[in-house]
Backbone as CSV, one residue per row, in Angstrom:
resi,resn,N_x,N_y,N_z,CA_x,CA_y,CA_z,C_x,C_y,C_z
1,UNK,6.422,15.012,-1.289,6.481,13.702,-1.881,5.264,12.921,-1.422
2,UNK,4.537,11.858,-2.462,3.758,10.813,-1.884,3.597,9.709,-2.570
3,UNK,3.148,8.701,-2.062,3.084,7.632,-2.235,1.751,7.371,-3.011
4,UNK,1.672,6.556,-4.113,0.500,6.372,-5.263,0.276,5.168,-5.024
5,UNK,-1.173,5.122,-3.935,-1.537,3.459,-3.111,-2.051,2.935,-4.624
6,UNK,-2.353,3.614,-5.954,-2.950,2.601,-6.949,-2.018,1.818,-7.759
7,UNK,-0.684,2.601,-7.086,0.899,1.984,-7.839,1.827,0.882,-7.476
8,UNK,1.602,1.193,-6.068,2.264,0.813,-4.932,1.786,-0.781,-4.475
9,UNK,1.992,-1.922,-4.484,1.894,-3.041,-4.455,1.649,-3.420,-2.601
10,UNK,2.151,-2.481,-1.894,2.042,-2.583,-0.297,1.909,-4.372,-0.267
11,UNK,2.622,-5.200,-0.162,3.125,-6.413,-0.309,4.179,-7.225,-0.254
12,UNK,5.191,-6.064,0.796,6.511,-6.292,0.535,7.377,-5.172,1.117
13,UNK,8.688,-5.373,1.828,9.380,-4.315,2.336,9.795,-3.019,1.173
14,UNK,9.309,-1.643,1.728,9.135,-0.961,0.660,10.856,-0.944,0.419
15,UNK,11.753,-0.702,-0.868,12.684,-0.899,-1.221,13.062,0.989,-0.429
16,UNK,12.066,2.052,-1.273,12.791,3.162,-0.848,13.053,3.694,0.384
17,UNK,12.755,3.081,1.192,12.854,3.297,3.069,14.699,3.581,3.314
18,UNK,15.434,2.110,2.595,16.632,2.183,2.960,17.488,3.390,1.889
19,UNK,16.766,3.997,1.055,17.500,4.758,0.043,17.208,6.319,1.040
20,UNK,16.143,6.662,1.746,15.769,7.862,2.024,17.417,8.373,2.954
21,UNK,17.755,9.073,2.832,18.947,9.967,3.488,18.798,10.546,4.703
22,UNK,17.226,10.760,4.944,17.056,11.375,6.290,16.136,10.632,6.723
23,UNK,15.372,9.294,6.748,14.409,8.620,7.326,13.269,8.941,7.156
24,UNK,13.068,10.079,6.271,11.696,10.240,6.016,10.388,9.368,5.616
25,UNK,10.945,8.211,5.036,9.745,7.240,4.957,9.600,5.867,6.011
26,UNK,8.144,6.022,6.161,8.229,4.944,7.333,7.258,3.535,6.686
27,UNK,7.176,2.714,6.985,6.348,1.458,6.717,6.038,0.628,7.848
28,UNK,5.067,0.320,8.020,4.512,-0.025,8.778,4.140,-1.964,8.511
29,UNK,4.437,-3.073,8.879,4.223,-3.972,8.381,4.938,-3.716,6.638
30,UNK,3.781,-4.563,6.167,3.773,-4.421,4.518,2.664,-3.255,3.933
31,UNK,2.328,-2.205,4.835,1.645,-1.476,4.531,1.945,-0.391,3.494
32,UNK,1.170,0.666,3.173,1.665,1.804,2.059,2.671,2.879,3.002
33,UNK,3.767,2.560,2.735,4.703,3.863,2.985,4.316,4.504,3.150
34,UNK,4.832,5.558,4.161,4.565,7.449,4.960,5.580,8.183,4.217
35,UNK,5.419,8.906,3.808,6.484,9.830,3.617,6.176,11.114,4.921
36,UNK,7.042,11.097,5.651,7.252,12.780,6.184,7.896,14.104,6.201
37,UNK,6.490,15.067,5.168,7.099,16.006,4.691,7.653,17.087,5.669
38,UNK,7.853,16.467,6.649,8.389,17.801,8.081,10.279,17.495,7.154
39,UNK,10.118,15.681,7.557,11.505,15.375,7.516,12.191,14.895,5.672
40,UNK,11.447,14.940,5.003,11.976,15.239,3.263,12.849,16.420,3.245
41,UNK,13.868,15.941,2.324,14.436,17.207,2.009,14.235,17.095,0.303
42,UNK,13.275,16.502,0.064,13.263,16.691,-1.780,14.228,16.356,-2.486
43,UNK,15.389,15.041,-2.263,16.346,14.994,-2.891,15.771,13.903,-4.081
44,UNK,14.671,13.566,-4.084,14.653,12.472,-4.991,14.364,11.172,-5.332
45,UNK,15.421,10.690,-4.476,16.035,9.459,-4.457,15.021,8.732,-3.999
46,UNK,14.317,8.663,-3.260,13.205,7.643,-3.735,12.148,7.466,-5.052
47,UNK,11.877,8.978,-5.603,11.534,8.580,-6.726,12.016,7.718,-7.981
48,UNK,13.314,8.045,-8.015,14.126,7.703,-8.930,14.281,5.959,-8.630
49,UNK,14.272,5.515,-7.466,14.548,3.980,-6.839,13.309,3.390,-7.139
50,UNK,11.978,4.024,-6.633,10.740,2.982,-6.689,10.704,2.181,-7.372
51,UNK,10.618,1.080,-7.731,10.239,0.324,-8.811,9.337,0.320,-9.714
52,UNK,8.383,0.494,-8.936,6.815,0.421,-9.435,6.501,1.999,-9.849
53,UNK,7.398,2.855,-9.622,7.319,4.491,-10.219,5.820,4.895,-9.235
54,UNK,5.936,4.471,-8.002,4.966,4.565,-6.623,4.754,6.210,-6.076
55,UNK,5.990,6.543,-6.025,6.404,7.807,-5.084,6.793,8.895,-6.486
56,UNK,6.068,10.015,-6.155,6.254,11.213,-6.832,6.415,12.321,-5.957
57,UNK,6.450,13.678,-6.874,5.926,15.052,-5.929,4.756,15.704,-5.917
């Protein structure tokens, strides 16, 4: 999974942080979301949540 900084508004608590199931995304301030592919399990659910259609595979 990653994050599309030309999509991604980094301006604001990222919404998919609290949807991830295993904590895989981190944010830093209002910065561009981490995804960590150690800790992804590919379920999705942040793609499907983004707003801004930010996060893909």
């Amino acid at each position: 999974m990653k994050v599309n900084k030309d999509r991604c508004p980094a301006n604001h608590p990222c919404p998919a942080v609290r949807v991830c199931p295993v904590g895989a995304i981190a944010q830093r301030g209002f910065g561009l979301p981490q995804i960590d592919g150690k800790i992804c399990i590919m379920c999705k659910k942040c793609v499907k949540f983004c707003p801004m259609g930010a996060i893909s595979e």
